[in-house]
N, C-alpha and C positions, 0 to 999 in steps of 0.2 A: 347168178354170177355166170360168165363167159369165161371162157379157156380154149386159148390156142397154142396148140402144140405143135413144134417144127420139131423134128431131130431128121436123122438116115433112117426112114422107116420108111418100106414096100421097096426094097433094094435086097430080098431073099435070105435075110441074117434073123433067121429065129432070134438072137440072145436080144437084136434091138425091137424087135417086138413083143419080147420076154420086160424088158423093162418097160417100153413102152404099159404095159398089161399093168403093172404093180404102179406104174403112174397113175391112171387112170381109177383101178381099186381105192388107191390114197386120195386121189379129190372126192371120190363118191359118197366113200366113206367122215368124207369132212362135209360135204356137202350133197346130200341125195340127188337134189333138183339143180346142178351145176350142169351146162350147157357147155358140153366139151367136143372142137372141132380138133381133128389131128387133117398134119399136111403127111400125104402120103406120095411116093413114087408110083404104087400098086394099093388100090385102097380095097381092093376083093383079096388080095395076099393078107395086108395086113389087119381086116377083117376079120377072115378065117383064123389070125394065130393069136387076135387079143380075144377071143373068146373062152 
């Protein structure tokens, strides 16, 4: 499965990268081997804070 994710993420706001984080937790956990793109502003910013 594929997944792409738009929201205001790499725009410097921890909390949308906070949920961004428990988005991505929630498909993995539904699906291990799910194929998940996010659209970012800053994709080294919000790298760093979904880990």
């Amino acid at each position: 499965m594929k997944v792409l994710i738009s929201g205001y993420y790499g725009f410097y706001n921890i909390g949308d990268e906070a949920i961004l984080k428990s988005i991505i937790e929630s498909l993995r956990n539904a699906d291990p081997n799910i194929d998940i793109v996010v659209l970012s502003n800053d994709v080294e910013y919000t790298k760093v804070h979904i880990r």
